[in-house]
C-alpha positions as CSV (number, residue, x, y, z in Angstrom):
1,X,-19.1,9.4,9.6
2,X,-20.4,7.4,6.3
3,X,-19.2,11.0,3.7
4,X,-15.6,10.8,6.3
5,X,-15.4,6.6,5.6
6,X,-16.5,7.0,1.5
7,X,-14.0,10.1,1.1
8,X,-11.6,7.6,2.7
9,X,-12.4,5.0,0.3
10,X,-12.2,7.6,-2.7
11,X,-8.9,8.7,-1.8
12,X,-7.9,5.0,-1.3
13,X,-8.8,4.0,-4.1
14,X,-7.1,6.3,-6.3
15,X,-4.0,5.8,-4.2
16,X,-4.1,2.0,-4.7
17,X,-3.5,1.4,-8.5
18,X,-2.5,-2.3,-8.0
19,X,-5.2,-5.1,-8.4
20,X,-5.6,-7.3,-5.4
21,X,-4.2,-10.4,-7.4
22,X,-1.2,-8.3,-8.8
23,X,-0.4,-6.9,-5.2
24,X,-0.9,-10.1,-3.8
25,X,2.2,-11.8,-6.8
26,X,4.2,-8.8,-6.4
27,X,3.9,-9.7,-2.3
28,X,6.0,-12.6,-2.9
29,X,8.8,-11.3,-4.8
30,X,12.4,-11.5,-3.5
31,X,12.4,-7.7,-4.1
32,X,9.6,-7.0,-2.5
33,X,10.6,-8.7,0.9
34,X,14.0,-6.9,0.2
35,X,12.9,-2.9,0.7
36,X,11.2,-1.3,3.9
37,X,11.9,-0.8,7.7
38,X,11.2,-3.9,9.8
39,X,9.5,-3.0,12.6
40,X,10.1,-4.7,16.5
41,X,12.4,-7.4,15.4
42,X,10.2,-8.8,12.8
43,X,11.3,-10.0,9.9
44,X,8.6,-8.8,8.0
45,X,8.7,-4.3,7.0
46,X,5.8,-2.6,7.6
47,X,4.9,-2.1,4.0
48,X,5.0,-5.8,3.5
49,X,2.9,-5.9,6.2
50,X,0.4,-2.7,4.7
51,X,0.3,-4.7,1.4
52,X,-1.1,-8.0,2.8
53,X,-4.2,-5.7,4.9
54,X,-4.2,-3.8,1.8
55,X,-5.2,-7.1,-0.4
56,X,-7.9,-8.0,2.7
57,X,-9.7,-4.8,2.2
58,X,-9.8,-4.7,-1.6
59,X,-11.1,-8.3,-1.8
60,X,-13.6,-7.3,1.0
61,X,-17.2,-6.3,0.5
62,X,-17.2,-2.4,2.0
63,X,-19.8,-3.5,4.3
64,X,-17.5,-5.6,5.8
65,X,-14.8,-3.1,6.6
66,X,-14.0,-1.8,10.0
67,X,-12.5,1.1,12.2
68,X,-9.3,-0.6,11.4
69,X,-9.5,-0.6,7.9
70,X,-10.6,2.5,7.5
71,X,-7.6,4.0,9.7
72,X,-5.2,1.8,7.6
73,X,-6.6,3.2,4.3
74,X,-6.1,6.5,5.4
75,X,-2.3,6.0,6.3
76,X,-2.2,4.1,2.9
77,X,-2.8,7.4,1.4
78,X,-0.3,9.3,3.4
79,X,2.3,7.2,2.6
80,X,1.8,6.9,-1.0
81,X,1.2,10.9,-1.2
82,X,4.5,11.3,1.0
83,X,6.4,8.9,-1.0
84,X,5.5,10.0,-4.8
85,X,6.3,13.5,-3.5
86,X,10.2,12.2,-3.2
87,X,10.3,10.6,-6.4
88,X,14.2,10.4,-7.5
89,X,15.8,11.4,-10.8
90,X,15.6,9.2,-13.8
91,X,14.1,5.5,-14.7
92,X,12.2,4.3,-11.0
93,X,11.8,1.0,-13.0
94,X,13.9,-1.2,-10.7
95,X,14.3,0.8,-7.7
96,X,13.8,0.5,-3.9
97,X,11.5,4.0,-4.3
98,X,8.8,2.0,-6.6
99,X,9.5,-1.4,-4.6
100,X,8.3,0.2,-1.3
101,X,5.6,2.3,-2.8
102,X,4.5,-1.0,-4.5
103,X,4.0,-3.0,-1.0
104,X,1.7,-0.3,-0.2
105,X,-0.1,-0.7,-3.1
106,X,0.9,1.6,-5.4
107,X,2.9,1.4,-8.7
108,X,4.6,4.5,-10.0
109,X,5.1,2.7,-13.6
């Protein structure tokens, strides 16, 4: 279990290229709130959602992390594997592509 949870960290790690005070900034943008699914009638999108969790485990100490955050780091990592695989044509600068992948933590720039 400990070599599964610090592969999981690894991979989340490298995944997550945003520091938890940039995610956090970028977290309040207008264009950030404006990209992802909303999921049950909330107003907030999932990603939105991922990137706040995401900030809670980077500023946590790893002996503090859960079952929870572990399972969330690992679909972290499939969505940011699943998104940069469908990475459009041309300049991603201001795109919905790099918005969403940057609520999960991840900036393609």
């Amino acid at each position: 279990m400990a070599d599964d949870r610090q592969e999981t960290w690894d991979e989340f790690r490298d995944a997550v290229n945003m520091a938890p005070a940039k995610l956090e900034k970028w977290l309040e943008s207008d264009e950030s709130k404006s990209v992802g699914q909303k999921a049950g009638g909330s107003s907030e999108s999932v990603g939105h959602d991922s990137g706040r969790h995401i900030v809670r485990i980077l500023r946590a100490k790893k002996s503090e992390l859960g079952d929870d955050d572990y399972a969330h780091m690992r679909k972290v990592v499939g969505y940011v594997h699943r998104h940069l695989a469908q990475r459009p044509e041309g300049d991603v600068g201001d795109t919905k592509w790099r918005y969403s992948l940057m609520n999960w933590g991840h900036d393609p720039v």
